[in-house]
BAZA-393279 format. One record per residue: residue in three letters; x negated, y, z negated of N, C-alpha, C, O in turn. Coordinates in steps of 0.2 Angstrom, whole numbers, plus 2048, in hexadecimal, padded with zeros to 3 digits. Each point is the difference from the previous one (the first is absolute). Layout:
N
ALAXYZXYZXYZXYZ/...
***
This chain:
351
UNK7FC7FA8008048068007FC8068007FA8017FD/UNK8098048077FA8058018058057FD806800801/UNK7F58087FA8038048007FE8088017FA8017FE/UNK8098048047FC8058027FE8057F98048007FB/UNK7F88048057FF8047FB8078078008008057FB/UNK8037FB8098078057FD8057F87FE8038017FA/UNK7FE7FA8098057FD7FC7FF7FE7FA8057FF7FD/UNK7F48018007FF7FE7FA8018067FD8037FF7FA/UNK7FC8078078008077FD8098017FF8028037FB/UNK8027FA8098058057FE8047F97FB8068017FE/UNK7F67F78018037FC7FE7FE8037F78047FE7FB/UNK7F88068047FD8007FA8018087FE8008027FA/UNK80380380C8008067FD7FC8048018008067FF/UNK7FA7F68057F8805802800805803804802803/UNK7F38017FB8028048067F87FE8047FC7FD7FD/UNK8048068097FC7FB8057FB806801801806802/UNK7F87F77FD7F88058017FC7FD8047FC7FC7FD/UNK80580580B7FE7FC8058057FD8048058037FF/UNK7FB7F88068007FD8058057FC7FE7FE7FA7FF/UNK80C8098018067FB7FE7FF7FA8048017FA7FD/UNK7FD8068098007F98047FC7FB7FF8017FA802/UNK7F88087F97FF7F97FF8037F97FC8047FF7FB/UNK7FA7FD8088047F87FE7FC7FE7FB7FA802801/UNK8097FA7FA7FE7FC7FC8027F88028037FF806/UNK7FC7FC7F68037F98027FE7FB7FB8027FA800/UNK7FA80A7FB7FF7FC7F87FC8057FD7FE805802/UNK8027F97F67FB8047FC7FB7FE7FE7FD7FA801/UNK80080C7FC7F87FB7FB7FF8047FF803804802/UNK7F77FD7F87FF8037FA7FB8078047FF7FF805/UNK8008077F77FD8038037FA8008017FF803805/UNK7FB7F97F87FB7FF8037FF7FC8037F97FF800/UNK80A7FD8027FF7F88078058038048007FE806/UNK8068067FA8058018077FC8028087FB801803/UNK8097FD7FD7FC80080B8068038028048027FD/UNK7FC7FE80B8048048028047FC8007FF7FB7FD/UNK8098088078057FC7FE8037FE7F98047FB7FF/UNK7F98087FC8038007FA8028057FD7FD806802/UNK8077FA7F98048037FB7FB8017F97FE7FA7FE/UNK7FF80C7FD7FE7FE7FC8038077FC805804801/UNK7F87FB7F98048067FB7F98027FC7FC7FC7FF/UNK80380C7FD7FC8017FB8038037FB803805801/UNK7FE7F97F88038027FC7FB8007FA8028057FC/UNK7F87F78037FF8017FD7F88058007FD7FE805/UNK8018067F87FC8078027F87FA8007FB802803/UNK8057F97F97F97FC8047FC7FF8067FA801802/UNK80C7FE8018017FD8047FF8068087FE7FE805/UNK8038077F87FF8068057FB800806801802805/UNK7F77FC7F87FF7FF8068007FD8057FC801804/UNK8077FA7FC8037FB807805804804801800806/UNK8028047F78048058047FE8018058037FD805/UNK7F78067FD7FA8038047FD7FC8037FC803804/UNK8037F57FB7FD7FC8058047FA8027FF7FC804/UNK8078037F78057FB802801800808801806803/UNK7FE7F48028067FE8078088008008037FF805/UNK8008027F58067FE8018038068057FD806801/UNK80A7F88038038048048048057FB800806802/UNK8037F97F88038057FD7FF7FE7F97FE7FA7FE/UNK80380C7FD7FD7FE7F98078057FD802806802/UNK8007F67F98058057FD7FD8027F97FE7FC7FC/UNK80380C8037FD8047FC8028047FA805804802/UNK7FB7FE7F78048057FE8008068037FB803802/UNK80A7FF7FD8008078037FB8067FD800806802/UNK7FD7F97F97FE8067FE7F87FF7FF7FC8037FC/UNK8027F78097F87FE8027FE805805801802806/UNK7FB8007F77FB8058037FB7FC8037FF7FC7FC/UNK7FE80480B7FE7FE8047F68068007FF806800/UNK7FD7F47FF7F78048007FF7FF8067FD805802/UNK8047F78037FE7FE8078057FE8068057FE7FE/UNK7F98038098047FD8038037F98007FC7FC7FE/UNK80A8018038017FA7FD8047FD808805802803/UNK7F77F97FF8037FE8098097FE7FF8047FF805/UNK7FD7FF7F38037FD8008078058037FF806801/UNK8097F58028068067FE8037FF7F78007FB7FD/UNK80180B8018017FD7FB8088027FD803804804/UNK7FF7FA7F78078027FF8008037F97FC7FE7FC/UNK8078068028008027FA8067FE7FC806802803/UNK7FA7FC7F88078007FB7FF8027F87FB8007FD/UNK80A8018027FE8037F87FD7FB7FB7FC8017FB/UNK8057F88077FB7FA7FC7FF7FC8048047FD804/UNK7F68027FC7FE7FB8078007FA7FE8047FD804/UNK7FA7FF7F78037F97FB8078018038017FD805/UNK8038057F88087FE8028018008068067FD801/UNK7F98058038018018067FC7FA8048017FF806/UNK7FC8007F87FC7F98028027F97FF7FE7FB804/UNK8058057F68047FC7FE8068008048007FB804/UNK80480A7FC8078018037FF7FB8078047FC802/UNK7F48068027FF7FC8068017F98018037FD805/UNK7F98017F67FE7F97FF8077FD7FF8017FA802/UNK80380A7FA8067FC7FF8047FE8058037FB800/UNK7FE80A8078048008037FC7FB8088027FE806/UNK7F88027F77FD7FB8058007F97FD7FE7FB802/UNK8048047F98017FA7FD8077FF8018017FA801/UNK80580A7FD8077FE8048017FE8058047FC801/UNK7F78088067FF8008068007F68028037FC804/UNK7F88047F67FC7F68038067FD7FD8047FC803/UNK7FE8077F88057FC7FC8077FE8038047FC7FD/UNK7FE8088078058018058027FA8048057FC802/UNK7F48058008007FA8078007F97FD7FF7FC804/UNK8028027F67FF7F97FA8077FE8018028057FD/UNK8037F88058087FE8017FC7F98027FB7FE803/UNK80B7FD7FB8017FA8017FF7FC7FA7FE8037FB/UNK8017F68067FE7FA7FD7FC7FB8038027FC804/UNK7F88047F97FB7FC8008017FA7FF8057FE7FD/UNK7F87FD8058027F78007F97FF7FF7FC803804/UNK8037F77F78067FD7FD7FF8057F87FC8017FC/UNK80E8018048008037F880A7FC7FE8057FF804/UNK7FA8027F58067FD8018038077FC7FF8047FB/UNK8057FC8098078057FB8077FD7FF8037FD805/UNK8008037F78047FD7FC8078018038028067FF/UNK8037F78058078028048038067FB803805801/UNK7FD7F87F98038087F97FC8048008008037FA/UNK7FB80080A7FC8047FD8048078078027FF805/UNK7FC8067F88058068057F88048037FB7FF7FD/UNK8068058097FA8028038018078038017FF806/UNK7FE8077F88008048038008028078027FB804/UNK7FD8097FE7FE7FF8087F78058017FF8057FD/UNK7FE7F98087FB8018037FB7FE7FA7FA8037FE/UNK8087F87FF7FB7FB7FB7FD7FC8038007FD806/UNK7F98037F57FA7FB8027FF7FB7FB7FF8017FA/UNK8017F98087FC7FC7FC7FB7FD8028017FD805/UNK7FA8027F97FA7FC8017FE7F98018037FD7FB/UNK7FB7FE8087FE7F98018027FE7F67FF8037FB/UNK8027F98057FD7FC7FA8058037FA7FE8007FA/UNK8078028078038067FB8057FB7FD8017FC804/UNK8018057F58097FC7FF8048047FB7FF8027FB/UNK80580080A8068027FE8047FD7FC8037FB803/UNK8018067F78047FB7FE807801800802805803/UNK8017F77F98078018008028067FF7FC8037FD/UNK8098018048038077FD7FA8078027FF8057FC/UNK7FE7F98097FA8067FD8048058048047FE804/UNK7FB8097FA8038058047FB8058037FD8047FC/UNK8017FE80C7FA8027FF803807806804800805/UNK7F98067F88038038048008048077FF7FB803/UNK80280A8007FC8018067FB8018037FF8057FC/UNK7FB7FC8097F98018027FD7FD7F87FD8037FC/UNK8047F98047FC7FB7F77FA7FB8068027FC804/UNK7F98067FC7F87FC8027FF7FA7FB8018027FB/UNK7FD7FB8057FE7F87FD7FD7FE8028017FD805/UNK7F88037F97FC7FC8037FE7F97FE8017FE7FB/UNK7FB7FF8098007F87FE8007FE7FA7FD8047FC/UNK8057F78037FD7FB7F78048037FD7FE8007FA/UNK8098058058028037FD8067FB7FD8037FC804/UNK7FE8047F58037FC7FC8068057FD7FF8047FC/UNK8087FA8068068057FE8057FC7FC8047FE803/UNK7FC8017F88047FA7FC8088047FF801806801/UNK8037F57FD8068018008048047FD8008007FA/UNK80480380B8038087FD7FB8058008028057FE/UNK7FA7FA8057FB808801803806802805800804/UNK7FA8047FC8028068037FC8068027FF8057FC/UNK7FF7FB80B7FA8058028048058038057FF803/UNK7F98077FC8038078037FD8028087FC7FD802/UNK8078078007FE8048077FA8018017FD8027FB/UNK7FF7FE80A7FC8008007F97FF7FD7FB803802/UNK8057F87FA7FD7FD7FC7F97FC8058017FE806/UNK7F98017F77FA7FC8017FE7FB7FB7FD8027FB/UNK8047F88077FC7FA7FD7FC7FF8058017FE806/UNK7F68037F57FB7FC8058007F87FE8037FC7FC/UNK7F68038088007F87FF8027FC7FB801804804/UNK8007F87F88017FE7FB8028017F97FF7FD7FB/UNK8058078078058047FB8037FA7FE8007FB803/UNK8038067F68067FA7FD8028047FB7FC8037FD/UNK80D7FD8028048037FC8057FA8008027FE805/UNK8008017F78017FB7F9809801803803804804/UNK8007F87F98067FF8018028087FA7FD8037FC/UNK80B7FE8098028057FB7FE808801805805800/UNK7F57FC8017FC8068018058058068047FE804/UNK7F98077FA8048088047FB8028017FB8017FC/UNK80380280B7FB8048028038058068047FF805/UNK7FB8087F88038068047FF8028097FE7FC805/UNK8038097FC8008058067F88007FF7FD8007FA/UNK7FF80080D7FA8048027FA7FF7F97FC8047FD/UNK8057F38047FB7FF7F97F97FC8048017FB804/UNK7FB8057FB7F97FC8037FE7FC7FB8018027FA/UNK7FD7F88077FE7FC7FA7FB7FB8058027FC805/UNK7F78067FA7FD7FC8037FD7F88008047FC7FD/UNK7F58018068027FB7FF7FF7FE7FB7FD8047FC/UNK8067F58017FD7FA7FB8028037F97FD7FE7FB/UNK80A8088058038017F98067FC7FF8047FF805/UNK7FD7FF7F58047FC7FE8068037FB7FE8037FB/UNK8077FC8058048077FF8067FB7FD8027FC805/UNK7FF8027F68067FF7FC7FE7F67FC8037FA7FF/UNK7F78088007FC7F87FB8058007FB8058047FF/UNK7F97F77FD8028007F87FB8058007FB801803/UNK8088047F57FE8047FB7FD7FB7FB8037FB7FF/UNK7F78067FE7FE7FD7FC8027FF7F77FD8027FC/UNK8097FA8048038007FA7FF7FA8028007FD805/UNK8008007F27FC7FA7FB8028017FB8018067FE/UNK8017F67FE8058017F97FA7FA7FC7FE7FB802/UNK8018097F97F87FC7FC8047FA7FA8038037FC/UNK7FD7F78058047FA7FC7FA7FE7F77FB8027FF/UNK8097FB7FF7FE7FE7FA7FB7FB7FF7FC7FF7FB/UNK8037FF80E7FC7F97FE7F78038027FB7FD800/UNK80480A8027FF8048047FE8028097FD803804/UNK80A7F77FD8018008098058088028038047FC/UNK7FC7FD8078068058068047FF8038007FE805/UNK8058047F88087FC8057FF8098088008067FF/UNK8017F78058008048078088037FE8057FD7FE/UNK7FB80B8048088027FE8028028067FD805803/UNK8077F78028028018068018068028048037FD/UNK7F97FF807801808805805803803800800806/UNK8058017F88088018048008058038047FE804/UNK7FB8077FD7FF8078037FE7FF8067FF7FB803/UNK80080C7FE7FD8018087FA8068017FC8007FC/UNK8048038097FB8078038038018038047FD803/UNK7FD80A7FC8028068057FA8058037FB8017FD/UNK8068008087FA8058028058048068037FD805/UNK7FD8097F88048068017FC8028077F97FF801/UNK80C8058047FC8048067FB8028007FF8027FA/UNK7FC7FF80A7F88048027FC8017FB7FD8057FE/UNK8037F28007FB7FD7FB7FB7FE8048017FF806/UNK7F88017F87FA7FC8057FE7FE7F97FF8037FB/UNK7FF7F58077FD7FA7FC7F87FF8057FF800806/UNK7FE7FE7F57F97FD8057FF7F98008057FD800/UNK7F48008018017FA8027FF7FD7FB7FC8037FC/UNK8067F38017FD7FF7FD8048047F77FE8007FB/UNK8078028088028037F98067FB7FC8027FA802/UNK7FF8087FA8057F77FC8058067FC7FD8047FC/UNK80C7FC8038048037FC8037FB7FE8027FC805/UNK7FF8037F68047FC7FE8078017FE8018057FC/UNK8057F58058057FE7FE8028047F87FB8007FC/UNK80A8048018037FF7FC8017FA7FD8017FB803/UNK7FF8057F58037FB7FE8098008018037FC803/UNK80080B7FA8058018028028078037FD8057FE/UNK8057FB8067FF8098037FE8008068027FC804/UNK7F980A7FE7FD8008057F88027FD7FF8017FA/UNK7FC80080B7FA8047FF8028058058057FF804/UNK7F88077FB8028038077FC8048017FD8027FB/UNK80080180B7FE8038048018058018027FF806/UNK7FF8077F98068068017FE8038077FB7FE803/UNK8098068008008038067F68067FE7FE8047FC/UNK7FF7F880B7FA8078017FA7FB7FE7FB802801/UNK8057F97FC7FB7FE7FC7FA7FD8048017FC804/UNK7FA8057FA7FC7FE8067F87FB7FB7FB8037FE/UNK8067F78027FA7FB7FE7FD7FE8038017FE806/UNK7F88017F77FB8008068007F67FF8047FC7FD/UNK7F88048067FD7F78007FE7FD7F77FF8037FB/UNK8037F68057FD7FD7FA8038047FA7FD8017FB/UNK80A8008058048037F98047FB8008037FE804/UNK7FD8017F48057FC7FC8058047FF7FF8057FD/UNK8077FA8038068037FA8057F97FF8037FD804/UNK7FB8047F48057FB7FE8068017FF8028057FF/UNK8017F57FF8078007FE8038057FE7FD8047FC/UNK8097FF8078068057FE7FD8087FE8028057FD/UNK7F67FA8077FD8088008058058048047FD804/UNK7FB8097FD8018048057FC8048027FD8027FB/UNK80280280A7FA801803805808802804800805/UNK7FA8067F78068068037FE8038077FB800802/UNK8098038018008028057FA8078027FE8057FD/UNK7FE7F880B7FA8038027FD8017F88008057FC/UNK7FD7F58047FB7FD7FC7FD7FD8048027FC804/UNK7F68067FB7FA7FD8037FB7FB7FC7FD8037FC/UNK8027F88047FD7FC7FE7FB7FD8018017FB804/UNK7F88057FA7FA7FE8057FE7F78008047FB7FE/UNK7F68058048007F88017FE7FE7F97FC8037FC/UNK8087F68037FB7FC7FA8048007F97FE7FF7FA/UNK8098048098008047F88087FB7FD8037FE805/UNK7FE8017F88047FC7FA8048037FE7FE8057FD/UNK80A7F98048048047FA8037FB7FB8007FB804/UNK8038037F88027FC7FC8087FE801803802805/UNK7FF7FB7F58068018018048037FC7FF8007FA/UNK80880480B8048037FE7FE8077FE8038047FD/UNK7F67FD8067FE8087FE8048038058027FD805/UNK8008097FB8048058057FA8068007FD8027FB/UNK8017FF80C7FB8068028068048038057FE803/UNK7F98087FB8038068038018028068007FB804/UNK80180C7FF7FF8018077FA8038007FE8037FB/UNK7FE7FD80A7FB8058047FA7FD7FA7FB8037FE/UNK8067F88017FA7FD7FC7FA800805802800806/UNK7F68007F87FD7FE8047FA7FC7FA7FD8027FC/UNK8027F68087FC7FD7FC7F97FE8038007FB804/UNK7FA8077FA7F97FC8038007F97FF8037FC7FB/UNK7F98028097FF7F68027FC7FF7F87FB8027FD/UNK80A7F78037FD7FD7FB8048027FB7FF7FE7FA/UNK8058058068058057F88047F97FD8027FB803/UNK7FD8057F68057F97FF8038047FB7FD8037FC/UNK80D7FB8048038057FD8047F87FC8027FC803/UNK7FD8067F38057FA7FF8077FF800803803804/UNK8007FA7FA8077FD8008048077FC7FD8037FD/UNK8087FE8058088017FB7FE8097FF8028037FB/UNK7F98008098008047FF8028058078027FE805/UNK7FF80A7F98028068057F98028027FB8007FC/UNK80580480B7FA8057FF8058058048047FF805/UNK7FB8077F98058068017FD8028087FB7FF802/UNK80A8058028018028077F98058028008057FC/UNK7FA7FB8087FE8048017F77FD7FD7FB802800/UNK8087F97FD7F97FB7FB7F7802805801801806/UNK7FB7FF7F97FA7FF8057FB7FA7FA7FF8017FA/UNK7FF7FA8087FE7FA7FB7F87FF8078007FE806/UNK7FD8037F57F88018037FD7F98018007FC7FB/UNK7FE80280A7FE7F98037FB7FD7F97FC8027FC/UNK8087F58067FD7FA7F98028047F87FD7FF7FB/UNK8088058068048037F98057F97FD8027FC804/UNK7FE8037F68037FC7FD8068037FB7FF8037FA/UNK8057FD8078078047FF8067FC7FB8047FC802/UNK7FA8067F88027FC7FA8047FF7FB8017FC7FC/UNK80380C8068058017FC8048078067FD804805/UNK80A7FC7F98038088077FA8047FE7FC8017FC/UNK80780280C7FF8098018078028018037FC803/UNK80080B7FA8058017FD800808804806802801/UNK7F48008008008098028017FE8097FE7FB803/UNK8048087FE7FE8018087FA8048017FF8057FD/UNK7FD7F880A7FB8028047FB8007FB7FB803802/UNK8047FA7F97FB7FB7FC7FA7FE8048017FB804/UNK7F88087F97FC7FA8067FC7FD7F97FF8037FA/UNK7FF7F78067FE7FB7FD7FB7FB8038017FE806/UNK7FB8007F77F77FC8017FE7FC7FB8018027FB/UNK7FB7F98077FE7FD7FA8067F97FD8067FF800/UNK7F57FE7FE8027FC7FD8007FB7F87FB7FC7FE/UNK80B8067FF8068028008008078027FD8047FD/UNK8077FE8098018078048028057FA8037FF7FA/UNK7FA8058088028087FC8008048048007FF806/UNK8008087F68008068057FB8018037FB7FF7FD/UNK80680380A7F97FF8047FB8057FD7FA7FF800/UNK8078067FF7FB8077FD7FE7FC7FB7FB7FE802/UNK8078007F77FD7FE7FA7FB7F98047FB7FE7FE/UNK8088018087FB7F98017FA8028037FA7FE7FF/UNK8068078047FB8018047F88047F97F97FF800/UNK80B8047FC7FC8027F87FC7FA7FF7FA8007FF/UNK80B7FB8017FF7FA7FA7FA7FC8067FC7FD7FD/UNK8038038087FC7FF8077FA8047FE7FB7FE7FD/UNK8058088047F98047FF7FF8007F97FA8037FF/UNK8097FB7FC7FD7FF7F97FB7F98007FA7FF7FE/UNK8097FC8047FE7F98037FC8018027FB7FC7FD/UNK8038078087F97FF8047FD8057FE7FC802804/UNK8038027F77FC8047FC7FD7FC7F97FC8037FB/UNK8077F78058007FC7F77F98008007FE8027FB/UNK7FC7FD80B7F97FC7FD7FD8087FF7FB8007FC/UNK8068068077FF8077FE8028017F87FC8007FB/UNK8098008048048007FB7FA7FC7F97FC8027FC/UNK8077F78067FB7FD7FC7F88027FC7FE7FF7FB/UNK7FF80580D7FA8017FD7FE8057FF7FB802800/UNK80D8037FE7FE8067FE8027FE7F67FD8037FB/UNK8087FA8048048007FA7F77FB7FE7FD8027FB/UNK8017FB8087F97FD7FD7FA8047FE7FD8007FB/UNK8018058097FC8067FF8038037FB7FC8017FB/UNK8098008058048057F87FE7FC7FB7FD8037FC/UNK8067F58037FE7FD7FB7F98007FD7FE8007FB/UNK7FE80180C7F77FF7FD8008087FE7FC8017FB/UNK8078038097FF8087FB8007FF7F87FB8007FC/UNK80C7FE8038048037FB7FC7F97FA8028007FB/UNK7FA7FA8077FD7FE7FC7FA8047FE7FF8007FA/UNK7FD80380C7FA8037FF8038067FB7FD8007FB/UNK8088048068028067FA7FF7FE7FA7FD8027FB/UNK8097F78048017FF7F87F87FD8007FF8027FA/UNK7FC7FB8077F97FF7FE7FC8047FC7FD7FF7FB/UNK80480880A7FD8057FF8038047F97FC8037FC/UNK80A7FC8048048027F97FF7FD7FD8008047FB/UNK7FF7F68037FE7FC7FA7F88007FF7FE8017FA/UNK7FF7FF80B7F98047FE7FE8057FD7FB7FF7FD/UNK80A8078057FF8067FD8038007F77FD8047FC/UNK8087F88028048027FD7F97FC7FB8008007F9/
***
């Protein structure tokens, strides 16, 4: 697909500095793009590739002051990130479009209902009652157990599985190899000191224009749902356990752990590796500083917290530069001792 530098300009809002008619036909980064490509600078690093990049057109912040001539055409928008984004998105609808039919061999269920201009993948099983709904992409190995229910325009990559029972929204991504409605981990601890397993009855919900990563694992309610709220965005390798909820446009990074039944706020944003325990809140607006261990609520909004057991990130960062001053510290409090020995010496001597 080819496209011209005023079609992109006027897809995005730009304004064009150079040569509208040049074509693009793919992107690439700004210091490897060649001609016929699309690149963007957003970040002020990266500045001088501006000035030596091949790409055919480069989208710009509008309030980039330019040191040299630049062969490129260039486009300006008021954020060049977003608008680069915006692109990508719309060439990704573009591939995504042309995905309609059914691959063989897959089996889908005579009870299962199908949107229209639906894709499914080689190797996929649909089950009984699944409800999936329109331009929904599936891609192969995709595991849809019974009663499922996928919204519009939804993407399952390769080896997705969602559990019997489960609800997944409008304009949701969930990439390959996550597993979306397991048992919750409940275990009922016996007398004799075995575990009786406490059946998982519940389900997952994952509310519209969520994106899940890969390799990620939510689990089943025991009773209830877990849920996902609208906006929320998880990167690869996170747990949430049993009957959590995860509040709306809340970002969560890789590696990180929620317990169960904890409720996260909205507009939370969590660093990789963050491990949050059970039966607790963290208030709307939370920021929880990457490998934080989070142990009891946060209660304030827009709270930032570090450290483990997490606290207030300012006092944490004291307690850090206190810490790495200790062997300073030490051999200063040891000099004083050998002073204030040599004084009382000298006093006892005199007296």
């Amino acid at each position: 697909m080819q496209f011209s530098a005023a079609q992109i300009a006027l897809l995005i809002q730009g304004k064009i500095d150079g040569n509208p008619d040049a074509v693009v036909e793919s992107f690439g980064k700004i210091e490897e793009a060649r001609s016929g490509q699309l690149t963007f600078l957003a970040n002020p690093k990266y500045e001088d590739y501006l000035y030596t990049t091949e790409a055919s057109v480069v989208i710009i912040n509008a309030a980039q002051e330019l040191r040299q001539i630049v062969k490129s055409t260039l486009i300006r928008v008021p954020d060049a990130y977003s608008a680069f984004a915006t692109l990508l998105a719309k060439y990704q609808e573009i591939q995504n479009q042309q995905m309609v039919g059914i691959q063989q061999p897959s089996f889908i269920s005579d009870k299962a209902t199908l949107g229209m201009h639906v894709f499914v993948g080689a190797f996929s099983y649909i089950s009984d009652h699944v409800t999936i709904g329109k331009n929904v992409k599936i891609y192969p190995h995709v595991f849809l157990g019974q009663g499922v229910i996928i919204g519009d325009n939804t993407i399952l990559y390769p080896g997705v599985r969602i559990y019997h029972g489960c609800k997944v929204g409008e304009n949701v991504t969930i990439h390959a190899g996550t597993v979306i409605g397991g048992d919750g981990f409940g275990f009922a601890p016996q007398a004799d000191g075995t575990f009786k397993k406490v059946p998982q009855i519940g389900n997952v919900v994952i509310e519209d224009n969520v994106e899940i990563g890969s390799n990620a694992t939510i689990d089943r309610a025991t009773i209830g749902s877990t849920i996902i709220h609208r906006g929320a965005k998880l990167d690869n390798l996170i747990q949430i356990a049993h009957n959590a909820e995860i509040g709306e446009n809340t970002v969560i990074a890789a590696q990180t752990g929620v317990s169960g039944s904890t409720k996260i706020g909205k507009n939370v944003m969590m660093g990789g590796q963050a491990g949050i325990v059970g039966h607790i809140t963290i208030a709307d607006g939370t920021r929880i500083n990457a490998q934080s261990g989070v142990t009891k609520s946060v209660k304030s909004p827009n709270s930032a917290i570090s450290g483990s057991p997490a606290f207030d990130y300012t006092s944490t960062l004291r307690s850090q530069a206190i810490f790495r001053n200790l062997p300073e510290l030490e051999k200063r409090i040891a000099d004083l001792e050998h002073a204030l020995r040599q004084l009382l010496a000298e006093k006892e001597s005199i007296s």
